[in-house]
C-alpha positions as CSV (number, residue, x, y, z in Angstrom):
1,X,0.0,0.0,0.0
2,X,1.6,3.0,-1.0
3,X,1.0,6.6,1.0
4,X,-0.3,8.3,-2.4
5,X,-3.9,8.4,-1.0
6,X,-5.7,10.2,1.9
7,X,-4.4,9.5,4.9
8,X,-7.4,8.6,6.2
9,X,-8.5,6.1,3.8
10,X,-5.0,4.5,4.0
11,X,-5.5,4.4,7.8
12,X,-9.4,2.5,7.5
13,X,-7.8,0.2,4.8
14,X,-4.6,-0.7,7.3
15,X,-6.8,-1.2,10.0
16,X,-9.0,-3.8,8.4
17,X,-6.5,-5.5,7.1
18,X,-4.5,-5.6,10.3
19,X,-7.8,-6.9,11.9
20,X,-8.6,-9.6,9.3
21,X,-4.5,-10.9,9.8
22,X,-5.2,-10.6,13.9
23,X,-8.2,-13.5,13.2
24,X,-5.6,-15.6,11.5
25,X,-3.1,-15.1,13.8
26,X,-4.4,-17.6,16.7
27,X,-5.1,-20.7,14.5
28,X,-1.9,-20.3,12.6
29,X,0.2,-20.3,15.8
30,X,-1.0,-23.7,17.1
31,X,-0.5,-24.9,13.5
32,X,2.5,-23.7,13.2
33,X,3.5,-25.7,15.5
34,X,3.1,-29.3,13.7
35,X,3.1,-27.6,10.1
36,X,5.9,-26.2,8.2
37,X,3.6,-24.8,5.5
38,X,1.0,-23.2,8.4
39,X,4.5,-22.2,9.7
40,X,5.1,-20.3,6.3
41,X,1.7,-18.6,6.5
42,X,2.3,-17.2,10.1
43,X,5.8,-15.5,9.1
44,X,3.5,-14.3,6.5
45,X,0.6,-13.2,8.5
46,X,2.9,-11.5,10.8
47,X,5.0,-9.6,8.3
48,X,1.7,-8.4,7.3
49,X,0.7,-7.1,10.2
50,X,3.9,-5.5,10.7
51,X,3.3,-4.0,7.3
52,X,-0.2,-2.8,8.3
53,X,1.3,-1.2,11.3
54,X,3.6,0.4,9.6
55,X,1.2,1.7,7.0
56,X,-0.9,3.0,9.8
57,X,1.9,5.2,11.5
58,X,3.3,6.3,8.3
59,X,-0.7,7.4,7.3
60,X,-1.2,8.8,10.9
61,X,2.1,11.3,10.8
62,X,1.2,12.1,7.6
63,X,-2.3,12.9,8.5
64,X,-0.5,14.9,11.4
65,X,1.9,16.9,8.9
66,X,-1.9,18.0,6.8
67,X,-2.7,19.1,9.7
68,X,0.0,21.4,10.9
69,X,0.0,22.6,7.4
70,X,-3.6,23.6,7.5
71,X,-3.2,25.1,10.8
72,X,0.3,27.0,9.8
73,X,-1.5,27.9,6.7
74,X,-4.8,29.2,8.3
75,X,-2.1,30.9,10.8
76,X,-0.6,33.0,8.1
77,X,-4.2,33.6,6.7
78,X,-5.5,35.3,9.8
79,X,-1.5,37.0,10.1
80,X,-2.4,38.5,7.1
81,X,-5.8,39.2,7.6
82,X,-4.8,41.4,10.5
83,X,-2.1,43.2,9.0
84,X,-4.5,44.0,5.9
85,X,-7.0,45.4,9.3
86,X,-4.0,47.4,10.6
87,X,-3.4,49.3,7.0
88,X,-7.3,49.7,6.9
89,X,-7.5,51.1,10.5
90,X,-4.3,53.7,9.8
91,X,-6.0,54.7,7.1
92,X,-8.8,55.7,8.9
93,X,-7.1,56.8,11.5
94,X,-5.3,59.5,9.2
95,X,-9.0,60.3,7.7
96,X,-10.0,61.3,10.8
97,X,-7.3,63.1,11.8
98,X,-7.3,65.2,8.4
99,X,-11.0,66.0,9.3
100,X,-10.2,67.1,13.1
101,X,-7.6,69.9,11.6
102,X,-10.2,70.8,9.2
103,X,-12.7,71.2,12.7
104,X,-9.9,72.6,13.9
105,X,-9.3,75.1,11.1
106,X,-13.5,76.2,11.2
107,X,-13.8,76.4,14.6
108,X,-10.5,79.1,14.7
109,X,-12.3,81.0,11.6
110,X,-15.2,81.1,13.2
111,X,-13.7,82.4,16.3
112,X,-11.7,84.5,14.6
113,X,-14.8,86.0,13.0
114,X,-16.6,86.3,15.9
115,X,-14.1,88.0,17.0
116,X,-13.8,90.9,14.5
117,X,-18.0,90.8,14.6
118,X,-17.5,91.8,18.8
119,X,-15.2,94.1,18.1
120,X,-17.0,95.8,15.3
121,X,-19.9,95.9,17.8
122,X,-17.8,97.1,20.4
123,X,-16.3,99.8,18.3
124,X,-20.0,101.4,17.0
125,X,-20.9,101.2,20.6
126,X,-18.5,103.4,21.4
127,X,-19.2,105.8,18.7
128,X,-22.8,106.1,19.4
129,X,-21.7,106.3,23.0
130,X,-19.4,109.6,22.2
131,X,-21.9,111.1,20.3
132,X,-24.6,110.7,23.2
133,X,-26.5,108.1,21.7
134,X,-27.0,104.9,23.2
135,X,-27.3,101.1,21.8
């Protein structure tokens, strides 16, 4: 069996294979015993469930490595993701900051008008007040 398929299939396949060659494994042993061809069949058995084993841990670490990938993968996703948020929230930040000096720059214009507007006040009130007229 060779690792070219999903891990997890590889692993179901192993795993009833390594079951089937478990069931053999009893009656062979006794016969072994007597039997140089049952004998044969148990080195065979065996060797096949070492080779199912194998097949297993060689499916499960690779099933392991997917998994890191996805998750380094997924990691550098959401890395990016908030980097992309960082540009979008400077951005916004320097919109907003453009707008407050804009405020800034009305708010001393208007003052500044209001200013002149008092003082023109100010100023006819003291005209009227020198020629004995009152506001």
């Amino acid at each position: 069996m060779a690792l070219t398929a999903d891990p997890a299939v590889l692993i179901e396949a192993a795993e009833m294979q390594l079951a089937e060659l478990q069931l053999r494994l009893g009656p062979l042993s006794l016969d072994a015993l007597t039997d140089s061809a049952a004998a044969q069949e148990l080195a065979e058995v065996r060797a096949g469930i070492a080779e199912a084993r194998a097949i297993i841990e060689q499916a499960s670490l690779a099933k392991g490595e997917a998994g890191r990938r996805a998750e380094v993968e997924r990691e550098r996703v959401a890395a990016d993701a908030r980097a992309e948020a960082v540009v979008q929230a400077r951005k916004i930040q320097t919109r907003i900051e453009a707008q407050y000096q804009e405020w800034d720059a009305a708010v001393a214009k208007l003052g500044e008008l209001t200013r002149r507007l008092l003082g023109s006040w100010s100023e006819q009130d003291g005209h009227l007040a020198a020629t004995g007229r009152q506001s």
